[in-house]
Biopython code that builds the backbone (N, CA, C, O; Angstrom):
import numpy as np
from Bio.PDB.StructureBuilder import StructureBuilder

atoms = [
    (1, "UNK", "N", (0.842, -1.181, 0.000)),
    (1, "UNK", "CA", (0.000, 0.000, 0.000)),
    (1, "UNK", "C", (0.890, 1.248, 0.000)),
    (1, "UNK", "O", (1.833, 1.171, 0.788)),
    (2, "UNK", "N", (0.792, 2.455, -0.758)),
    (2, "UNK", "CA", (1.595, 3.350, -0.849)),
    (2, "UNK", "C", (1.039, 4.216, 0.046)),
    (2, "UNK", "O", (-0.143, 4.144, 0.381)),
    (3, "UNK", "N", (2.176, 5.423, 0.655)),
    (3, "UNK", "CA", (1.694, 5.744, 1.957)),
    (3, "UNK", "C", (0.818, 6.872, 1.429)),
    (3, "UNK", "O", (0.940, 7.133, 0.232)),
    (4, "UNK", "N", (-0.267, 7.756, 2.335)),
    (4, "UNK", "CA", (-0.498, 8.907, 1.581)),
    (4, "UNK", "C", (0.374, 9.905, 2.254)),
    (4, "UNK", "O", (0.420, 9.997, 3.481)),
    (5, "UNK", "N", (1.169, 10.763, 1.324)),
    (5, "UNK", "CA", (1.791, 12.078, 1.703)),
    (5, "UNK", "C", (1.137, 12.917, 2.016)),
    (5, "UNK", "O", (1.618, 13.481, 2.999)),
    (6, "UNK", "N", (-0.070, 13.481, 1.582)),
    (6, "UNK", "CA", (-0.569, 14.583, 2.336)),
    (6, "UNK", "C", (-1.031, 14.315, 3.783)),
    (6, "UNK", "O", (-0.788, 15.195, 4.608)),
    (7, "UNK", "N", (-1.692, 13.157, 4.197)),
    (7, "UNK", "CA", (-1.687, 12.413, 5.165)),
    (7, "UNK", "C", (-0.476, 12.598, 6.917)),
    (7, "UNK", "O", (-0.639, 12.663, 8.136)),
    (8, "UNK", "N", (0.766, 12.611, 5.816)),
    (8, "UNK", "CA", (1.782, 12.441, 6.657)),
    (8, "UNK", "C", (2.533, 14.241, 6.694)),
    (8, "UNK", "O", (3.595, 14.626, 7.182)),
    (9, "UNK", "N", (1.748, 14.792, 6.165)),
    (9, "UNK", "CA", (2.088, 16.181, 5.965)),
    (9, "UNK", "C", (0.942, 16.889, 7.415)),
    (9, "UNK", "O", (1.319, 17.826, 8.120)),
    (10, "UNK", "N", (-0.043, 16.388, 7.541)),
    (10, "UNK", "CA", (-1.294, 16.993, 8.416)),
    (10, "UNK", "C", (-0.260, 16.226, 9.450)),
    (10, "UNK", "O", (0.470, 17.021, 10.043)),
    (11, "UNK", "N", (-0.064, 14.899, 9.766)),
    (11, "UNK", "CA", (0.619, 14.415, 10.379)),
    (11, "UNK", "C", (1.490, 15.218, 11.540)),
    (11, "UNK", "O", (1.366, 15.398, 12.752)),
    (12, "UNK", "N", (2.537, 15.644, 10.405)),
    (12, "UNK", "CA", (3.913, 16.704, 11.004)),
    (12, "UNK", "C", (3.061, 17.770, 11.696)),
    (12, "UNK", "O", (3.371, 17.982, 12.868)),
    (13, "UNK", "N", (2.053, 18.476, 11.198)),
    (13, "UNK", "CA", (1.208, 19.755, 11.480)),
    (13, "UNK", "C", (1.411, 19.483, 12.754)),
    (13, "UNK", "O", (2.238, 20.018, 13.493)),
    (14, "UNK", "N", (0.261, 18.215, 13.144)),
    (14, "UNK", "CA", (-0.231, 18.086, 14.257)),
    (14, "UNK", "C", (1.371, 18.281, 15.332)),
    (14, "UNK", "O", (1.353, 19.174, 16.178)),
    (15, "UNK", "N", (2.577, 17.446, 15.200)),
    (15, "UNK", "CA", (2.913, 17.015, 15.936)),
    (15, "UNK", "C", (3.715, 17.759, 16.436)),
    (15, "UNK", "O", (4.191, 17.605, 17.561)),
    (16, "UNK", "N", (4.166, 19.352, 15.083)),
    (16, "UNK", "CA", (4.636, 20.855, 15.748)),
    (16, "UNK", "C", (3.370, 21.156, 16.772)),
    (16, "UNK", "O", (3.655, 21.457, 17.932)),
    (17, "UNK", "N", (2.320, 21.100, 16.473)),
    (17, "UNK", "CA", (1.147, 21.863, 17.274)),
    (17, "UNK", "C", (1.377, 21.251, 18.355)),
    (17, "UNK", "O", (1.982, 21.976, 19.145)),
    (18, "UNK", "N", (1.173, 20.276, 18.729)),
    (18, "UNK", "CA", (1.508, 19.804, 20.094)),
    (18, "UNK", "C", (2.807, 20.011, 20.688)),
    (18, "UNK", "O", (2.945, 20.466, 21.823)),
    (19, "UNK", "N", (3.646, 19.720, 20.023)),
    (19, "UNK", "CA", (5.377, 19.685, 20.602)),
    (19, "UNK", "C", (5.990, 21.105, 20.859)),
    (19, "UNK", "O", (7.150, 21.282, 21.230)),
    (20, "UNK", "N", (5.085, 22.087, 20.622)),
    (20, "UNK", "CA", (6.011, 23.209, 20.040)),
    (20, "UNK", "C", (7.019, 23.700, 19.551)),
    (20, "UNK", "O", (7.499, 24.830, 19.455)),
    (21, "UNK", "N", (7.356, 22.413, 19.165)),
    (21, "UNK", "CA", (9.021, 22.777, 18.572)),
    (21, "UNK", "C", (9.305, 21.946, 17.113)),
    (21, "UNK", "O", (8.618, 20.930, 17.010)),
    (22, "UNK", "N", (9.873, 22.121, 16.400)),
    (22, "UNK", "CA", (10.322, 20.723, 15.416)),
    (22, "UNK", "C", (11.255, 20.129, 15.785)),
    (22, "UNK", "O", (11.579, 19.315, 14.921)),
    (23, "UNK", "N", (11.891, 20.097, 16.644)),
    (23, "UNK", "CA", (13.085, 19.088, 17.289)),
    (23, "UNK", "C", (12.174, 18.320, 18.151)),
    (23, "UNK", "O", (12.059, 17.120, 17.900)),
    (24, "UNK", "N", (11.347, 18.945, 19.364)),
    (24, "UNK", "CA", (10.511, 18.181, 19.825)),
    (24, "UNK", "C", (9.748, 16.948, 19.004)),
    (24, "UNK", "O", (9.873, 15.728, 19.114)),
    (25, "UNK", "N", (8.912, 17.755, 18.141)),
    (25, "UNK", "CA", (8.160, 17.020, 17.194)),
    (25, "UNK", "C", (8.712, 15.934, 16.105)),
    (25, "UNK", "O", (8.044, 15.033, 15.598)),
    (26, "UNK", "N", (9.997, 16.211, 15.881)),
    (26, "UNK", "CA", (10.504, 14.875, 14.895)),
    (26, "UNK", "C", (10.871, 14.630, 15.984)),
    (26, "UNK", "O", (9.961, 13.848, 16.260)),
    (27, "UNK", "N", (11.667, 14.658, 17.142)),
    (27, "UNK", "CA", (11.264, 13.424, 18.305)),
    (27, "UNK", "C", (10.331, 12.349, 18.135)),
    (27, "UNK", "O", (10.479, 11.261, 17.579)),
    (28, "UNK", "N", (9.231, 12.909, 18.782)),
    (28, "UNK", "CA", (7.825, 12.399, 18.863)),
    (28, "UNK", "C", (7.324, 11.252, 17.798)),
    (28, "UNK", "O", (6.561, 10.295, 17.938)),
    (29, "UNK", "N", (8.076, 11.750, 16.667)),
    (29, "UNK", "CA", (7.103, 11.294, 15.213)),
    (29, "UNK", "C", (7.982, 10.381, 14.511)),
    (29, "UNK", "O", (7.511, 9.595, 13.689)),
    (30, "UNK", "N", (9.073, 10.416, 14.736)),
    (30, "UNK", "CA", (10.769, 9.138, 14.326)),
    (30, "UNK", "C", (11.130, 10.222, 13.327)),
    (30, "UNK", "O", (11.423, 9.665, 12.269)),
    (31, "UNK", "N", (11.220, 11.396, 13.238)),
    (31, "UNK", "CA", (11.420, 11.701, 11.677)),
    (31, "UNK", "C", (13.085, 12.439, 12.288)),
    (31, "UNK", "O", (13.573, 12.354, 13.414)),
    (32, "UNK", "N", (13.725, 13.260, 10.834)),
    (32, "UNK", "CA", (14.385, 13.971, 11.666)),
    (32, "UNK", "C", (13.765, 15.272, 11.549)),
    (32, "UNK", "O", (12.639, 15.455, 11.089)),
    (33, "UNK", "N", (14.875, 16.556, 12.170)),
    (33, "UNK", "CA", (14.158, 18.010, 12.170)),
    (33, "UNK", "C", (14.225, 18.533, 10.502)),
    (33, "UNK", "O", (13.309, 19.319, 10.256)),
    (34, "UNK", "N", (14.934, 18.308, 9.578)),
    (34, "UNK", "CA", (15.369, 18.317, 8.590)),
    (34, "UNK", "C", (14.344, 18.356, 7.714)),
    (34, "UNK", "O", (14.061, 19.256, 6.923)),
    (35, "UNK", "N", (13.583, 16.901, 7.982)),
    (35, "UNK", "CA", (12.486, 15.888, 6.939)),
    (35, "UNK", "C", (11.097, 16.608, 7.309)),
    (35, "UNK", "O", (10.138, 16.906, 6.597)),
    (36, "UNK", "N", (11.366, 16.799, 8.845)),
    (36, "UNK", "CA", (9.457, 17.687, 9.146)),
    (36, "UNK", "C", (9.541, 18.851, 9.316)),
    (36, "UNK", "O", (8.623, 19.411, 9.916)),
    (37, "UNK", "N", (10.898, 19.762, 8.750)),
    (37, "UNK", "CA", (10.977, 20.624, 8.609)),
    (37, "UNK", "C", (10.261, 20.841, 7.010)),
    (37, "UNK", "O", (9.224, 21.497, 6.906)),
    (38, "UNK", "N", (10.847, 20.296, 5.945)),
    (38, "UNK", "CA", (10.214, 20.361, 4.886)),
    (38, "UNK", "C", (8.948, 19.592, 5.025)),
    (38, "UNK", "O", (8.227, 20.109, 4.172)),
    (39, "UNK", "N", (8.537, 19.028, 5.376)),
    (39, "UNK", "CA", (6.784, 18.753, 5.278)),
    (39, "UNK", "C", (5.808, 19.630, 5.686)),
    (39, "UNK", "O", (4.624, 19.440, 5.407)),
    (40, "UNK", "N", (6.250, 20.706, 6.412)),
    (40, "UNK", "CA", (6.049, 21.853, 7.138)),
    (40, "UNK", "C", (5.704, 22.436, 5.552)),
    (40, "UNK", "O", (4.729, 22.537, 4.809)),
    (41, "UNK", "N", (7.114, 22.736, 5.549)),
    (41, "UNK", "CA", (7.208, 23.525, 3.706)),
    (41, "UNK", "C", (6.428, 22.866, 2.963)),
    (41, "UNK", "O", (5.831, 23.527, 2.114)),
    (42, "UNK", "N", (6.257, 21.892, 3.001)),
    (42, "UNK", "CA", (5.359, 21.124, 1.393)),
    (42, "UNK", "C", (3.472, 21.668, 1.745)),
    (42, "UNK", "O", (2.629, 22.245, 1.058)),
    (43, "UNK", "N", (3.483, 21.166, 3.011)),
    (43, "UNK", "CA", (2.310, 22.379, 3.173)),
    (43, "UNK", "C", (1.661, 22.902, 3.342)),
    (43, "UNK", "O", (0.452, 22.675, 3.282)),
    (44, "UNK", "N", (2.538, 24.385, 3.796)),
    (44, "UNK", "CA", (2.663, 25.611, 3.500)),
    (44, "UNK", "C", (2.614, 26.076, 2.281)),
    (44, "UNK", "O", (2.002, 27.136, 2.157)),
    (45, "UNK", "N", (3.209, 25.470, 1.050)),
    (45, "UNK", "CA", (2.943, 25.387, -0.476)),
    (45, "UNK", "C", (1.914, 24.844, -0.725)),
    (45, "UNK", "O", (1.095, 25.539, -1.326)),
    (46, "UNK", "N", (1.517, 23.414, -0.385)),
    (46, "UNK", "CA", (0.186, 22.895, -1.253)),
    (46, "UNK", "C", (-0.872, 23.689, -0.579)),
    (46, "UNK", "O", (-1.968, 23.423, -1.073)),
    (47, "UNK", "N", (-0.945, 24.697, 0.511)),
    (47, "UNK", "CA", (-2.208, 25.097, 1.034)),
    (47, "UNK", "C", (-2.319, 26.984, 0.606)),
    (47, "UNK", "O", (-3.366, 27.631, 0.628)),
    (48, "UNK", "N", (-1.089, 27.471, 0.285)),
    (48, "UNK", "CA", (-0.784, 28.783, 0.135)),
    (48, "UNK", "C", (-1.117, 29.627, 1.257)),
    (48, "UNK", "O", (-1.968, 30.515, 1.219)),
    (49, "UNK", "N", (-0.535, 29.371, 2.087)),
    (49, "UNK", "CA", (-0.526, 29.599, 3.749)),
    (49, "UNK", "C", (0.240, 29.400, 4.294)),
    (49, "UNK", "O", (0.327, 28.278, 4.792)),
    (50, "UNK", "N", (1.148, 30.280, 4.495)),
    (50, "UNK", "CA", (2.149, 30.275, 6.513)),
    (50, "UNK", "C", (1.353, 29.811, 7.818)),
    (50, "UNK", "O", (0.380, 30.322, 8.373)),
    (51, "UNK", "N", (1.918, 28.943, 8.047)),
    (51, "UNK", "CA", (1.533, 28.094, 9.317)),
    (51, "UNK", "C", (2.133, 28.489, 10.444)),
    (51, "UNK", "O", (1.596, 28.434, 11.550)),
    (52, "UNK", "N", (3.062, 28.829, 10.263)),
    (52, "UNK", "CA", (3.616, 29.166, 11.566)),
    (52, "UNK", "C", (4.938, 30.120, 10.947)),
    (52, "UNK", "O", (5.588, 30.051, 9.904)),
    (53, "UNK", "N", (4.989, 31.176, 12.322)),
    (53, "UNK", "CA", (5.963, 32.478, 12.077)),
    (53, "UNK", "C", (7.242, 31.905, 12.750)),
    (53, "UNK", "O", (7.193, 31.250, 13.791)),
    (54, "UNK", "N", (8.471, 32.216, 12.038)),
    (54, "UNK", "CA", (9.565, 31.540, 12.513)),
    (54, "UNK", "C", (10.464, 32.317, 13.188)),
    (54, "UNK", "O", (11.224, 32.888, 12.406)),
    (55, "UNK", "N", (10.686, 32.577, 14.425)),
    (55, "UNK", "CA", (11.392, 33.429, 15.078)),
    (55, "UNK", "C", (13.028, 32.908, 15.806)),
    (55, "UNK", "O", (13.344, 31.725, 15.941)),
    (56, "UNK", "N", (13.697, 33.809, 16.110)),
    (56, "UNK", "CA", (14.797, 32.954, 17.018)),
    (56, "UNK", "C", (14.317, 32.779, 18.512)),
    (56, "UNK", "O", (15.011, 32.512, 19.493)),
    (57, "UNK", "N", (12.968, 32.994, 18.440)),
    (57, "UNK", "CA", (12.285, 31.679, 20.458)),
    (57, "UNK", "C", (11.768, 30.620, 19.826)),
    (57, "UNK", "O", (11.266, 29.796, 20.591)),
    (58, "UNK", "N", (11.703, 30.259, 18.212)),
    (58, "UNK", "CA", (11.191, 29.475, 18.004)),
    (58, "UNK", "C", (10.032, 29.579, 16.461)),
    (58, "UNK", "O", (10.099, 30.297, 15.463)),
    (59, "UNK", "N", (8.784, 28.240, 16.981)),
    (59, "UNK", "CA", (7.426, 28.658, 15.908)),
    (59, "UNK", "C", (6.360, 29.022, 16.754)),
    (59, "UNK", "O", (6.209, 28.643, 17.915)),
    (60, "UNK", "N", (5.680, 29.724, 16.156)),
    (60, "UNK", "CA", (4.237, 29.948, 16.800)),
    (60, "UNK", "C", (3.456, 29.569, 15.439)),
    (60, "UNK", "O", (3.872, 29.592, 14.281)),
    (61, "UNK", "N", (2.181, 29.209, 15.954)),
    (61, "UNK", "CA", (1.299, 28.662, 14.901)),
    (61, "UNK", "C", (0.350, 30.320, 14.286)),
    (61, "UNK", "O", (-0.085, 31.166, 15.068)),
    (62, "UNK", "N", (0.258, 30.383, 13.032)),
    (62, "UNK", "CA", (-0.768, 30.738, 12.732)),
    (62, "UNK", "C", (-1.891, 30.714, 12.648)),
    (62, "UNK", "O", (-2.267, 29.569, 12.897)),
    (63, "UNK", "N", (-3.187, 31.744, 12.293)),
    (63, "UNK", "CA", (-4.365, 31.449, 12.638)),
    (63, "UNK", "C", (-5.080, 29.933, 11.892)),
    (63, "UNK", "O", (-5.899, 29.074, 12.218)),
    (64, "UNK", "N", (-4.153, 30.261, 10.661)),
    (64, "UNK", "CA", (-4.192, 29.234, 9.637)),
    (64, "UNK", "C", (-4.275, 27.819, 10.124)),
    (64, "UNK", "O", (-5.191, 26.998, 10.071)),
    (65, "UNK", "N", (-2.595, 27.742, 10.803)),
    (65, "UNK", "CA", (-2.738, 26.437, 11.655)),
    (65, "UNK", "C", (-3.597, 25.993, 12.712)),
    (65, "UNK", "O", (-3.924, 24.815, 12.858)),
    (66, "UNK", "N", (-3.943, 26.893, 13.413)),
    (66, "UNK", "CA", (-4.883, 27.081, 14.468)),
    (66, "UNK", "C", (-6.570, 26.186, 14.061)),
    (66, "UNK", "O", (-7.206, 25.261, 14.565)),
    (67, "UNK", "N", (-6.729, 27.052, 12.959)),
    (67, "UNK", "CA", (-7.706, 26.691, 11.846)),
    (67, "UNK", "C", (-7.463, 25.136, 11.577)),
    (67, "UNK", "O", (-8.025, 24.233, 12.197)),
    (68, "UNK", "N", (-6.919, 25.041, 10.977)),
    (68, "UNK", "CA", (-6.770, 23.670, 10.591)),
    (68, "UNK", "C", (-6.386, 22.109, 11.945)),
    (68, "UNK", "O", (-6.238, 20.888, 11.890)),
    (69, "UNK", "N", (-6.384, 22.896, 12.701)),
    (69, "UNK", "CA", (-6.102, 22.176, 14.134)),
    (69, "UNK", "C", (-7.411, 20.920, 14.299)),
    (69, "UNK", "O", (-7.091, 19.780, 14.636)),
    (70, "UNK", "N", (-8.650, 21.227, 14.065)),
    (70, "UNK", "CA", (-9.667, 20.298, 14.569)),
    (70, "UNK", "C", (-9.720, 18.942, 13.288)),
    (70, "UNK", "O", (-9.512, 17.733, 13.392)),
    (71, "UNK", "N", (-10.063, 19.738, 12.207)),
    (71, "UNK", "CA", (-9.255, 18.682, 10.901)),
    (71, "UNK", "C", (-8.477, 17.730, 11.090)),
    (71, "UNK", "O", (-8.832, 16.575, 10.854)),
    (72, "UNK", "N", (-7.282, 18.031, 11.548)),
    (72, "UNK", "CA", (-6.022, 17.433, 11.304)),
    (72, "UNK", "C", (-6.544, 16.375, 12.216)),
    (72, "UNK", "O", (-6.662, 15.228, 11.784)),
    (73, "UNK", "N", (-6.910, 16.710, 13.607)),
    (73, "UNK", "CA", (-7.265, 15.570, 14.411)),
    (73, "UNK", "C", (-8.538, 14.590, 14.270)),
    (73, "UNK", "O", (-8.782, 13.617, 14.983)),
    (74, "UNK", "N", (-9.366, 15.125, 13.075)),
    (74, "UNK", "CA", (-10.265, 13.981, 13.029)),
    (74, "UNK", "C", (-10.020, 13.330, 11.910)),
    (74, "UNK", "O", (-10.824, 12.465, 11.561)),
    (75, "UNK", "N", (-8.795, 13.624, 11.068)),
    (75, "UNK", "CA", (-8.670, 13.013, 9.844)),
    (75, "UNK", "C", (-7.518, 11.190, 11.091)),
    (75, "UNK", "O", (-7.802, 9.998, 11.210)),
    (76, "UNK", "N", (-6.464, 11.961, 11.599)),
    (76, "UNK", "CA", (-6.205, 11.271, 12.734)),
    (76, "UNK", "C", (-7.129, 10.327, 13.312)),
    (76, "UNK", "O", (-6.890, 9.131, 13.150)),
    (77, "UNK", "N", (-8.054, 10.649, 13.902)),
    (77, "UNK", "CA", (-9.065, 9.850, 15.014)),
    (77, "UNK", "C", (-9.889, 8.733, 14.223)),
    (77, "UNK", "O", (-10.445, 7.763, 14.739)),
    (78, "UNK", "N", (-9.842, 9.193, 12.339)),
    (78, "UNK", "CA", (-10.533, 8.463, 11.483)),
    (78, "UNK", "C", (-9.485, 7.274, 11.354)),
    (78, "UNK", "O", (-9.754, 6.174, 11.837)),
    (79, "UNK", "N", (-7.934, 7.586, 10.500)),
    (79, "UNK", "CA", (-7.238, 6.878, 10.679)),
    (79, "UNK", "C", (-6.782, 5.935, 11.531)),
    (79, "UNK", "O", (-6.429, 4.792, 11.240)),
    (80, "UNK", "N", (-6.803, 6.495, 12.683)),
    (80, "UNK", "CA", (-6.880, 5.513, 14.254)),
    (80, "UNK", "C", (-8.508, 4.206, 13.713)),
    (80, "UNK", "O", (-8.630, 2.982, 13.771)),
    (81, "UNK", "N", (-9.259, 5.121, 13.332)),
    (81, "UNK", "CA", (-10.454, 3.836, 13.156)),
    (81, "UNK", "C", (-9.879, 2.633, 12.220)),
    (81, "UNK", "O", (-9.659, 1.449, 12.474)),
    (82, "UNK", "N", (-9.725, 3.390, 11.060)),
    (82, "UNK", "CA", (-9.557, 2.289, 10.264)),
    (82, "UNK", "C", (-8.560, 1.247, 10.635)),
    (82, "UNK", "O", (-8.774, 0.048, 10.456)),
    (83, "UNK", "N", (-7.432, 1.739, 11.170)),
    (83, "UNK", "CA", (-6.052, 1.035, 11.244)),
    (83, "UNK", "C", (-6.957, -0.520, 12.273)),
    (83, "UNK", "O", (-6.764, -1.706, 12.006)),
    (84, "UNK", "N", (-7.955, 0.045, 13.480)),
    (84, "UNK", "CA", (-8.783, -0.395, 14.350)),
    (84, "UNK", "C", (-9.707, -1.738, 13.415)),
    (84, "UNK", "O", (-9.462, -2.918, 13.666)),
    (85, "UNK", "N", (-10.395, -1.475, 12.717)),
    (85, "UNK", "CA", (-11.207, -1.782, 11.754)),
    (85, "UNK", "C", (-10.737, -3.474, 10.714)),
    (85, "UNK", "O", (-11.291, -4.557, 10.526)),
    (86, "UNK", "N", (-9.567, -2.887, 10.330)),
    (86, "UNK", "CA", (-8.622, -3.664, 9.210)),
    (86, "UNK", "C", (-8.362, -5.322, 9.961)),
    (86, "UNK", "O", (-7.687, -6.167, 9.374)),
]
sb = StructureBuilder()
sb.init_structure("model")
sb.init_model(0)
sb.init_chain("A")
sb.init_seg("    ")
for serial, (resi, resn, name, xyz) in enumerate(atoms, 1):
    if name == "N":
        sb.init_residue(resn, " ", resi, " ")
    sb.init_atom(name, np.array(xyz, "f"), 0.0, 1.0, " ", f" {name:<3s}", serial, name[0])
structure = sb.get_structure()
């Protein structure tokens, strides 16, 4: 089964939103900071939206991301079903 990428792109979202950090978050997720750094970027491009403002304390999420926060987790909670399901 091929994986879905956009999938694993909401994925990363979630796991800056929670972690607040991308070092935290590719922690969390096996990735490195590098790899969910660009999935971040991929999108931020496929959606034409900044997600988060990049400062030297760090990211903060945009309203954008903010927005997309309840999504991300029921596309998640669906996935959790199926994986459940199979």
């Amino acid at each position: 089964m091929e994986k879905d990428t956009d999938w694993d792109l909401y994925r990363s979202l979630l796991g800056v939103l929670r972690e607040g950090s991308l070092s935290a978050a590719a922690r969390e997720l096996g990735l490195t900071q590098p790899t969910l750094g660009r999935h971040i970027d991929e999108l931020e491009r496929m959606l034409g939206r900044r997600l988060f403002t990049r400062s030297r304390h760090g990211l903060s999420p945009t309203r954008a991301a903010l927005a997309l926060l309840p999504h991300a987790e029921a596309m998640e909670a669906a996935s959790a079903a199926l994986r459940r399901a199979a």
